[in-house]
C-alpha positions in Angstrom: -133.4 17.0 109.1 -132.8 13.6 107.6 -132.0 10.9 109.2 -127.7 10.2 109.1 -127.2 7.4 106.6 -123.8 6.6 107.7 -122.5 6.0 111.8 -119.3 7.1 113.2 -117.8 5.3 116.3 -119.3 7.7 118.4 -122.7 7.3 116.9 -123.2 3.3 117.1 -122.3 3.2 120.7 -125.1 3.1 123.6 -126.9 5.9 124.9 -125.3 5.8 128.3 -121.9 5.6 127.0 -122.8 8.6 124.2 -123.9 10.3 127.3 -120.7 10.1 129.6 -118.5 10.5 126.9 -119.7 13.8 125.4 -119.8 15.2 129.7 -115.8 14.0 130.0 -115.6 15.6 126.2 -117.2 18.5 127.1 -117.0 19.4 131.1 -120.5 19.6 131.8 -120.4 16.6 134.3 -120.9 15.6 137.6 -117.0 15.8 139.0 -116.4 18.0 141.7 -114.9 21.0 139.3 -117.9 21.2 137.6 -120.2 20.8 140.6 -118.7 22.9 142.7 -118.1 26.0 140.3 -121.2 25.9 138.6 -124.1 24.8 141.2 -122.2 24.8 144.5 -123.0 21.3 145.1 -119.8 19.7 145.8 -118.1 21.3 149.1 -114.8 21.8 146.9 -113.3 21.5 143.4 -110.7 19.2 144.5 -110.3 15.7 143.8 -110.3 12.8 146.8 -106.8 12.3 146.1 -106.2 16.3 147.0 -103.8 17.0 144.6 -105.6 19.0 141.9 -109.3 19.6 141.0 -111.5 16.5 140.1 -111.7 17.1 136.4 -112.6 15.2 133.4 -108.5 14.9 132.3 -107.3 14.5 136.1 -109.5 11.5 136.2 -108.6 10.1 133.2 -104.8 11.1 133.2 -103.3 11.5 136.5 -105.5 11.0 139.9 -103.8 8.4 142.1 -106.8 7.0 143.3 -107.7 5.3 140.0 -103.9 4.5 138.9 -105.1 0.5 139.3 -108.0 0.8 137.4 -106.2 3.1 134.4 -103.7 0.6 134.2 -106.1 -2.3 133.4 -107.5 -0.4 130.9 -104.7 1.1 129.3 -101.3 -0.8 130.5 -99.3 2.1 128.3 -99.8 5.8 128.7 -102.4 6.7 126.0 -103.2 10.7 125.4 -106.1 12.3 126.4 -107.2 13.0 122.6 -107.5 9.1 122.0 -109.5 8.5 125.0 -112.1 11.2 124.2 -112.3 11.2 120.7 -110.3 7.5 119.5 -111.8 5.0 117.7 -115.0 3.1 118.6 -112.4 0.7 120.9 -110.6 3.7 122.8 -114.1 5.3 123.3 -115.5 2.1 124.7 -112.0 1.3 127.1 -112.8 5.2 128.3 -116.5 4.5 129.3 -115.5 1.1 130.9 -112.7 2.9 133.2 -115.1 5.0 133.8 -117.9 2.2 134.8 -114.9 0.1 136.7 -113.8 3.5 138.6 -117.2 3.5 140.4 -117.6 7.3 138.3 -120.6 8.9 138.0 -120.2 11.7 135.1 
């Protein structure tokens, strides 16, 4: 393989947030869903908050719990799409919500 000439967004971040972002991207993460389902780890799939699973997207989107910490990251509603796979600025709002959160993915 050769080296890649030219960097994406994605690519000129740092490790760490390369590595959180492609476990939200993909599912393969340490939330509860994902714990519980695949390795039994986590006691239940559901979030803190108790309204709906601990995903990737609830965390993101919807849980109550981190409805101060979304907000001072993204003061208007932004889709999930953009915070996954935005530009090098969404990508790096999504991995400090995540850092702020107290998340470990």
């Amino acid at each position: 393989m050769r080296p890649r000439t030219n960097r994406d967004d994605y690519h000129t971040m740092s490790r760490e947030q390369q590595v959180n972002l492609i476990r939200l991207r993909t599912g393969h993460n340490r939330l509860n869903a994902h714990m519980n389902r695949k390795f039994k780890l986590a006691p239940s799939p559901t979030c803190a908050c108790g309204q709906e699973d601990q995903t990737g997207e609830h965390i993101l989107q919807r849980c109550p719990l981190l409805d101060e910490e979304r907000k001072e990251v993204w003061p208007s509603p932004t889709p999930l799409q953009t915070k996954l796979y935005g530009s090098r600025q969404e990508l790096e709002k999504t991995t400090t919500f995540i850092t702020s959160a107290g998340l470990i993915v």
